[in-house]
C-alpha positions as CSV (number, residue, x, y, z in Angstrom):
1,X,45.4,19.3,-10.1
2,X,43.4,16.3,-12.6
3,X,43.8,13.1,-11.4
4,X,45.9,11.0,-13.7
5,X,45.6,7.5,-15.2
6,X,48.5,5.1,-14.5
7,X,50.5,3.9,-17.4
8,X,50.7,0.6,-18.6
9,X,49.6,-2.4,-20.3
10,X,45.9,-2.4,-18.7
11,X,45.4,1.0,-17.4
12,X,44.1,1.6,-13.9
13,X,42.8,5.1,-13.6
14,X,43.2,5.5,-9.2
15,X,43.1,9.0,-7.4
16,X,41.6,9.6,-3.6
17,X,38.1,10.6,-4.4
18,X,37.1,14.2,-3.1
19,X,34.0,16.2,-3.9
20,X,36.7,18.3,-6.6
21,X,38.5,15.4,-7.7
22,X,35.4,13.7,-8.7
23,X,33.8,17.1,-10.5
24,X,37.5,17.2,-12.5
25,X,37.6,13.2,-13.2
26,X,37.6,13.1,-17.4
27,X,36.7,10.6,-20.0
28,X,40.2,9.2,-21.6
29,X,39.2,5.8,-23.3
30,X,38.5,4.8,-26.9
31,X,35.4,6.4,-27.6
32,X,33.0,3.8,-27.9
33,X,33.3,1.9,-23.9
34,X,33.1,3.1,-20.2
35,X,35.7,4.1,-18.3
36,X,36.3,3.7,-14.6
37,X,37.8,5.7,-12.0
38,X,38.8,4.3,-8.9
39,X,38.7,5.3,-5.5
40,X,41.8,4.9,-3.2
41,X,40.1,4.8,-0.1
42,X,37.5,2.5,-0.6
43,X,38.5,-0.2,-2.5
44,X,35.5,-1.5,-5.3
45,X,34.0,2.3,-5.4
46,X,34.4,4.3,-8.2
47,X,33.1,6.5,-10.7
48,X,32.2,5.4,-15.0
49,X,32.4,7.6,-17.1
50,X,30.5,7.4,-20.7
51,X,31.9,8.9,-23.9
52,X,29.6,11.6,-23.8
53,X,30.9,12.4,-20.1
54,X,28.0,11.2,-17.8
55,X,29.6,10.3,-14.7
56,X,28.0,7.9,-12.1
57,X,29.2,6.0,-8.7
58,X,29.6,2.2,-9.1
59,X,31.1,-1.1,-6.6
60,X,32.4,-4.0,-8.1
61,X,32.5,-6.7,-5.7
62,X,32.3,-11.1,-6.6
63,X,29.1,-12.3,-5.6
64,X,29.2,-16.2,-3.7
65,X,29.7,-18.0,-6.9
66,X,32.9,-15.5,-7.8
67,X,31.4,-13.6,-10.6
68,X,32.5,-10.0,-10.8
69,X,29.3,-7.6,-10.1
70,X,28.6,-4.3,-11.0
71,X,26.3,-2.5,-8.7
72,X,25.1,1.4,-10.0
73,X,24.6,3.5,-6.8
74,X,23.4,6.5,-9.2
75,X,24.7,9.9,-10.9
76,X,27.4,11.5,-9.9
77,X,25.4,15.3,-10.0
78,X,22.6,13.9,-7.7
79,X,24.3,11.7,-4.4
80,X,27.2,13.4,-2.3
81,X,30.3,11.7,-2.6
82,X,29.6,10.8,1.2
83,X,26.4,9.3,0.8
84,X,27.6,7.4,-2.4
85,X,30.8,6.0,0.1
86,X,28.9,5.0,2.7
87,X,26.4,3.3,0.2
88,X,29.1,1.8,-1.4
89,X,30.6,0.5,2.2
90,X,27.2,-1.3,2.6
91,X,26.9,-3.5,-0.8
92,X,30.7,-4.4,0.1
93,X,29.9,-5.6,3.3
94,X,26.8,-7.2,2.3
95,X,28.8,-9.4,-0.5
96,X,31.6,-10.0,1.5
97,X,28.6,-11.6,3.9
98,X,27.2,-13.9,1.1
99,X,24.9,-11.6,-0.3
100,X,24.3,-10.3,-3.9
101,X,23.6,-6.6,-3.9
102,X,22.9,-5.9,-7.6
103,X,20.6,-9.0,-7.9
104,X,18.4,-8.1,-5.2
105,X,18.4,-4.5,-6.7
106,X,17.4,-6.0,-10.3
107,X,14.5,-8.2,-7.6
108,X,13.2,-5.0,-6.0
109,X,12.8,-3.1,-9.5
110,X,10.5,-5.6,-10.3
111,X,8.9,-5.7,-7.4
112,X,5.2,-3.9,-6.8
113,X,5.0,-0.5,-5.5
114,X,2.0,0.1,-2.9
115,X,0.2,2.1,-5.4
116,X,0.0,-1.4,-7.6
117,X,-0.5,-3.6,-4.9
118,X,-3.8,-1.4,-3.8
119,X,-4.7,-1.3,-7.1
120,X,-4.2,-5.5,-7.7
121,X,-6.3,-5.9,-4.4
122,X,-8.9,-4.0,-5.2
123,X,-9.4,-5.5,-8.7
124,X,-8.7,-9.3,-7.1
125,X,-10.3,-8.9,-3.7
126,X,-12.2,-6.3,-2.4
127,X,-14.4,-5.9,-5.6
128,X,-14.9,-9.7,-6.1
129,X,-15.2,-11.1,-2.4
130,X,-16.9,-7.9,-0.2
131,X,-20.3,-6.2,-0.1
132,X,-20.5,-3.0,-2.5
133,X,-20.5,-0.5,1.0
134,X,-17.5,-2.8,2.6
135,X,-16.0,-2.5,-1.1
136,X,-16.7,0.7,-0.7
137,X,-14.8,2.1,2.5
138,X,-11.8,-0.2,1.5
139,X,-11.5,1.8,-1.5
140,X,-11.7,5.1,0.2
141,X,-9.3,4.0,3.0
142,X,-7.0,2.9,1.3
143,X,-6.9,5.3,-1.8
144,X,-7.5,8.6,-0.2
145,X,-5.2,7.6,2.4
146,X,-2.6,5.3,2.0
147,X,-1.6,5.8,-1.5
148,X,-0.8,9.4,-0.8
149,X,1.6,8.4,2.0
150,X,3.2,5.1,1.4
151,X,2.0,4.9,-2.8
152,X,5.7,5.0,-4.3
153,X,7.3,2.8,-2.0
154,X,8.0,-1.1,-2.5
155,X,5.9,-3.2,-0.9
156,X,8.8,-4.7,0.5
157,X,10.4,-1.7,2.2
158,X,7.4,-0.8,3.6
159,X,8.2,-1.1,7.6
160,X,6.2,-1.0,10.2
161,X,7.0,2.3,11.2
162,X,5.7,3.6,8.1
163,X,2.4,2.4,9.0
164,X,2.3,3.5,12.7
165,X,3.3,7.0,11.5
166,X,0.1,6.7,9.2
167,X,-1.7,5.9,12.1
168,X,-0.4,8.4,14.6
169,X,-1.0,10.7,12.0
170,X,-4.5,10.6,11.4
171,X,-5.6,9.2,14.8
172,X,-4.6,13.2,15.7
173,X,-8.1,14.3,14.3
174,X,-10.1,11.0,13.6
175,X,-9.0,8.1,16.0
176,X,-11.6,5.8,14.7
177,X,-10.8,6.2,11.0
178,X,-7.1,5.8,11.4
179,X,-8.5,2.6,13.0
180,X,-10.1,1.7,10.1
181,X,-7.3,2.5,8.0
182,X,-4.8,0.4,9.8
183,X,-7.5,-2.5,9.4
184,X,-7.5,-1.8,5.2
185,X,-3.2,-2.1,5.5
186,X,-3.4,-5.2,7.3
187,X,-6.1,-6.9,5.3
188,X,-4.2,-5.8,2.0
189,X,-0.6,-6.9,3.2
190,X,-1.8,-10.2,4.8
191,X,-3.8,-10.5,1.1
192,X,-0.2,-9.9,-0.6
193,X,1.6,-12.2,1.8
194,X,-0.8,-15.0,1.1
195,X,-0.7,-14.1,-3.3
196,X,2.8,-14.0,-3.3
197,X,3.2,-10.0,-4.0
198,X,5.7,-10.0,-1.1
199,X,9.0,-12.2,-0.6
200,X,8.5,-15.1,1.2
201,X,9.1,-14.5,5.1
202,X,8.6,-10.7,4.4
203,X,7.2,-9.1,7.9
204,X,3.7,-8.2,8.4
205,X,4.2,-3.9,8.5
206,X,0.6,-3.8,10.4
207,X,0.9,-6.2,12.8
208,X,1.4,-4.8,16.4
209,X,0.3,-1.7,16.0
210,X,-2.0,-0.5,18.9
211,X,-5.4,0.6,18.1
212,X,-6.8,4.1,19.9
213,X,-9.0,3.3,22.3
214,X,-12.6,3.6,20.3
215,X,-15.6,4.7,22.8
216,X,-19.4,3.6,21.3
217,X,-21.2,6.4,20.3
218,X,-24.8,6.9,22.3
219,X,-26.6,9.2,19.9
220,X,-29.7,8.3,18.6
221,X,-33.0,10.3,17.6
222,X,-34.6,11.2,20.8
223,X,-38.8,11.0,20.4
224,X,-38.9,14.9,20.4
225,X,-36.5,15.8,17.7
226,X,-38.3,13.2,15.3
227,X,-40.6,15.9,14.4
228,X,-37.8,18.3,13.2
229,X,-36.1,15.8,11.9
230,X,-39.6,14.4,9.7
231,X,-40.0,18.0,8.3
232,X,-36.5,18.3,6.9
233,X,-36.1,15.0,5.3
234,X,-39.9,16.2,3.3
235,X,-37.7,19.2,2.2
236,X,-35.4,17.1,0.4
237,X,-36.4,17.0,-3.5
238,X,-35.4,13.6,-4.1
239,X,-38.2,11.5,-3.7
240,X,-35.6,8.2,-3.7
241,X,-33.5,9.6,-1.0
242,X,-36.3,10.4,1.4
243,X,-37.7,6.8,0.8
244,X,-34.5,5.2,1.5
245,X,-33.9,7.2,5.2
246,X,-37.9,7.0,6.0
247,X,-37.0,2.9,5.5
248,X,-34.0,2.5,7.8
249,X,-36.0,4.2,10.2
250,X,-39.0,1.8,9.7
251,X,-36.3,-1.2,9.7
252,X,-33.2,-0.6,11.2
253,X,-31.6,-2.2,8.0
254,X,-27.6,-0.8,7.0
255,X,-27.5,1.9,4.6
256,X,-25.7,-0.3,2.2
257,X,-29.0,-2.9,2.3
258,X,-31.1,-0.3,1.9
259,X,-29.5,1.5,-1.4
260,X,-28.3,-2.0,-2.5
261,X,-32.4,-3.1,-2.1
262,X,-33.9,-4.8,-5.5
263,X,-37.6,-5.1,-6.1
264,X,-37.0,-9.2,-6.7
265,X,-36.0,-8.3,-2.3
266,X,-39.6,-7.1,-1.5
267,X,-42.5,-9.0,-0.7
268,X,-45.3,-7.2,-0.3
269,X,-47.9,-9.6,-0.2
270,X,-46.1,-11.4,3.0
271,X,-44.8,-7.8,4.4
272,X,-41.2,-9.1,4.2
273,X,-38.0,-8.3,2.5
274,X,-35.5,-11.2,1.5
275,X,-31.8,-9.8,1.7
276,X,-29.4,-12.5,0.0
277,X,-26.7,-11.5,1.2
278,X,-25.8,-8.8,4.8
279,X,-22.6,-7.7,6.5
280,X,-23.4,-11.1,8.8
281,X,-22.4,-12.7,5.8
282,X,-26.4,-14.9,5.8
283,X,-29.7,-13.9,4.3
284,X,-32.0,-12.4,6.4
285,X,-35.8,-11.7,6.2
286,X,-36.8,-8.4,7.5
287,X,-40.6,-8.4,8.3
288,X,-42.6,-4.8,6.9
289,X,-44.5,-3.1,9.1
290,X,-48.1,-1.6,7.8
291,X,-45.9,2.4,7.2
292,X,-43.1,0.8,5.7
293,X,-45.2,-1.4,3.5
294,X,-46.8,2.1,2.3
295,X,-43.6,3.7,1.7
296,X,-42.6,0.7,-0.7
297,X,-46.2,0.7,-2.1
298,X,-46.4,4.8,-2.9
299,X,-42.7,4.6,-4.2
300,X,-42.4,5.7,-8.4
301,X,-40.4,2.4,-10.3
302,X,-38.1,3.3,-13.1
303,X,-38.6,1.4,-16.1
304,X,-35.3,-1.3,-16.8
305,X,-34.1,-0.4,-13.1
306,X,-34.5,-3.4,-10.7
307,X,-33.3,-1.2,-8.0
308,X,-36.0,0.2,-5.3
309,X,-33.5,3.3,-4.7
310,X,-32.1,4.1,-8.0
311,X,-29.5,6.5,-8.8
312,X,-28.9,8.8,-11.6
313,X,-27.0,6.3,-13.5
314,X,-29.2,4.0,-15.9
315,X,-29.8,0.9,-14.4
316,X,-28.0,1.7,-11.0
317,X,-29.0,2.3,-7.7
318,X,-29.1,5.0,-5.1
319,X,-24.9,6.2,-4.8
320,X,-25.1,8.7,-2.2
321,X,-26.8,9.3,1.2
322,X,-24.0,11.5,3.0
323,X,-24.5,14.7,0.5
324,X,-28.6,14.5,1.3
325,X,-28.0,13.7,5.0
326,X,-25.6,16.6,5.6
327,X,-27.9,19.2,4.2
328,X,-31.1,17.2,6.3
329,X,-29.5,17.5,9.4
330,X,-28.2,20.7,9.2
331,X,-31.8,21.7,8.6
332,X,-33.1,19.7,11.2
333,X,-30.3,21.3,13.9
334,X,-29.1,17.4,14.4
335,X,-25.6,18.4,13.1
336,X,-24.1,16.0,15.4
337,X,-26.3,12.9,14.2
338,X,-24.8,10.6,12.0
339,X,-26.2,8.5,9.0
340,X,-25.7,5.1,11.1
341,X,-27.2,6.7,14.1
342,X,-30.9,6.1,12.1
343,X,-30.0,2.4,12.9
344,X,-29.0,3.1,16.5
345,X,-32.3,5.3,16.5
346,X,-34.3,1.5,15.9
347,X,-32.4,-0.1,18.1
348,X,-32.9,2.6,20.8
349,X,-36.5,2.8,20.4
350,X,-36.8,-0.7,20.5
351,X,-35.3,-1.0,24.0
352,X,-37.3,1.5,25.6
353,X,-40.6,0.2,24.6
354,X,-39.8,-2.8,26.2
355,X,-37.8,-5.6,23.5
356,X,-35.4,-7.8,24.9
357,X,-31.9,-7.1,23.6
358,X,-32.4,-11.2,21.7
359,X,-34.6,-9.5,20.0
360,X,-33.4,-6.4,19.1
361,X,-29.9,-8.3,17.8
362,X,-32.4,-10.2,15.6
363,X,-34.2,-7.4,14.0
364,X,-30.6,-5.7,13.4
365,X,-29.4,-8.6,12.2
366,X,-26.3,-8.5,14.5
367,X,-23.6,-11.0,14.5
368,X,-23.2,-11.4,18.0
369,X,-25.0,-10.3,21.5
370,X,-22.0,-8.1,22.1
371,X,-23.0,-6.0,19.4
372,X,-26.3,-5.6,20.7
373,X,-25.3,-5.1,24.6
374,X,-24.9,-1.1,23.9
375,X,-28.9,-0.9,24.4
376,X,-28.4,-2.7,27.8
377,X,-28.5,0.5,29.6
378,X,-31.9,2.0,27.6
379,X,-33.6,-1.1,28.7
380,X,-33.5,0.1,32.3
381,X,-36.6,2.2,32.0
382,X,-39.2,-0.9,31.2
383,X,-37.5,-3.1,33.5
384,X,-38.1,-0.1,36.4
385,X,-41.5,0.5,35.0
386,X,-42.3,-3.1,36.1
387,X,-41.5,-2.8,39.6
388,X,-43.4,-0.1,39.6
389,X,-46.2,-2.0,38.9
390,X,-45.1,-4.3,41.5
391,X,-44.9,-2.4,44.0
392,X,-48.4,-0.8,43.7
393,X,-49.7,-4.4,43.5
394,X,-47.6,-5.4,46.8
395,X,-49.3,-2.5,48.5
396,X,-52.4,-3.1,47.3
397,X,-52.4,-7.2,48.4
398,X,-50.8,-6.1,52.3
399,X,-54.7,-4.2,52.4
400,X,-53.3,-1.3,55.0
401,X,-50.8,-2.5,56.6
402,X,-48.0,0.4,57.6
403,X,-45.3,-1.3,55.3
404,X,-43.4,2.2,53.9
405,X,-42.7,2.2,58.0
406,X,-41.4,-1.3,58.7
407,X,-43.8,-2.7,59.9
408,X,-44.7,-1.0,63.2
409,X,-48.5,-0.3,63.8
């Protein structure tokens, strides 16, 4: 049986709304305006109509000023009738505790999606005020990773189980990049927070989320696999991209400083390059030895390119290392090295030959002596070669006395 409107001066079109009363409900007005059907059990819920018979759930309920609101929960053929109920239950209550549904709606339609807001701190931030390979692995983080998961959402119903579930989800293979990526949320939301591309008070979604526990790597080029290793960077046709690996080598520079490396950077007349600008955030002058002066010396310039690595773009530098280094190591059976481990590989060396780990934090140019502290351990071997040495002299200076047998004659 239809549903039917009441008679009357004003006409109040009421029935109890079921899912087949609300498939049979009809337009009956003039024509040219909406009509409303009303829902007996939930007083302020109901369904307009249009002329042309679109049908979709509504609440009218006064905001705290007293002004009649309509809020638009959606179309009828797309939400249950239960879900629409129970939505409309909530924007009652909410009004009837001082809130305004519809206006915070009409606030939140405005409002930036995650999508945008990576995309605003990209363009505002991380291209203006970090280092081209920092740029770099922000964009990657948080484009490869978070738009795909949290992109369409507003940045204001983004919760911080959203992002632990990000987290959890790709700490299941790669622990240290989910790391990472948590870091990119939380420098991009406390960036929004501070710009004003969140509501004022808004939580922090990445704050108090546990990090997995990240163990230092210990893999460096060991003395006899530098000659397999030597013979598969010469296979590698690029003449730019075995220069650039041959100089971290030589230096122990980042492979960011070392693509990013302009001629106006070398000196070689002094044996030095002047970076401008490092990840520590100061300049820093790397001194040349006599086979990394060569290397710079033999290396072909490209005319209009200021770049010492350049790449195949006119006027820019050296792009990509991963692509070469994957195919080098594979060729070299040093699957399991990694690009940054050429760095460790200086560091390394340095320690076993005897440097102090001051030192060693100076020539990597590392913010602090924590960073430096993994060579700790490789510096055992010089420090027991010296007693050693000690011990021979001790033995020499007691001239026969039976001191391997305490003493005794």
């Amino acid at each position: 049986m239809k549903p039917r409107a009441s008679s009357g001066a004003r006409t109040t079109r009421k029935t109890r709304f079921t899912k087949a009363v609300v498939k049979s409900l009809q337009y009956d007005g003039d024509g040219k305006n909406r009509v409303t059907w009303w829902d007996s059990e939930t007083p302020g819920f109901g369904v307009r109509i249009t002329p042309k018979g679109s049908k979709s759930y509504v609440v009218l309920y006064r905001n705290p000023a007293g002004t009649l609101k309509w809020y638009t929960i959606g179309p009828v053929d797309r939400i249950t009738l239960t879900l629409a109920r129970q939505k409309a239950r909530e924007v009652l209550a909410s009004a009837e505790l001082g809130g305004d549904p519809a206006q915070e709606k009409t606030r939140k339609r405005g409002e930036l999606r995650v999508r945008d807001l990576v995309n605003l701190f990209l363009a505002d931030y991380v291209d203006v005020h970090l280092r081209p390979s920092t740029a770099s692995e922000y964009r990657r983080q948080l484009l490869t990773r978070v738009v795909p998961a949290l992109g369409s959402k507003r940045v204001s119903e983004v919760t911080r189980a959203d992002v632990a579930k990000l987290h959890q989800k790709l700490g299941k293979t790669a622990p240290i990049q989910a790391n990472r990526t948590l870091a990119a949320v939380g420098k991009m939301f406390s960036w929004a927070l501070e710009h004003g591309h969140l509501p004022e008070g808004s939580p922090h979604p990445a704050r108090g989320i546990k990090k997995f526990r990240e163990t230092k790597r210990d893999r460096w080029i060991k003395p006899e696999e530098l000659p397999r290793l030597a013979e598969a960077i010469a296979e590698e046709p690029n003449v730019f991209v075995r220069g650039a690996l041959w100089l971290i080598l030589f230096t122990g520079l980042r492979r960011g400083e070392v693509m990013g490396l302009r001629w106006s950077d070398v000196d070689l007349d002094r044996h030095e390059l002047h970076l401008p600008d490092t990840k520590a955030h100061r300049a820093h002058v790397v001194p040349l030895s006599a086979p990394a002066v060569a290397l710079l010396q033999g290396l072909p310039r490209v005319a209009g390119n200021p770049y010492v690595f350049p790449g195949m773009r006119e006027g820019d530098h050296l792009r990509d290392l991963n692509g070469p280094w994957a195919r080098i190591r594979k060729r070299a059976g040093l699957e399991d090295v990694r690009l940054h481990d050429l760095r460790r590989t200086v560091g390394s060396w340095l320690a076993t030959h005897g440097a102090s780990l001051p030192l060693i934090g100076k020539i990597l140019n590392h913010s602090t002596p924590a960073t430096t502290a993994v060579y700790a351990r490789l510096a055992e071997d010089p420090v027991r070669a010296a007693l050693e040495e000690h011990g021979r002299r001790i033995l020499a200076a007691a001239e026969g006395l039976k001191v391997l047998e305490g003493g005794k004659s």
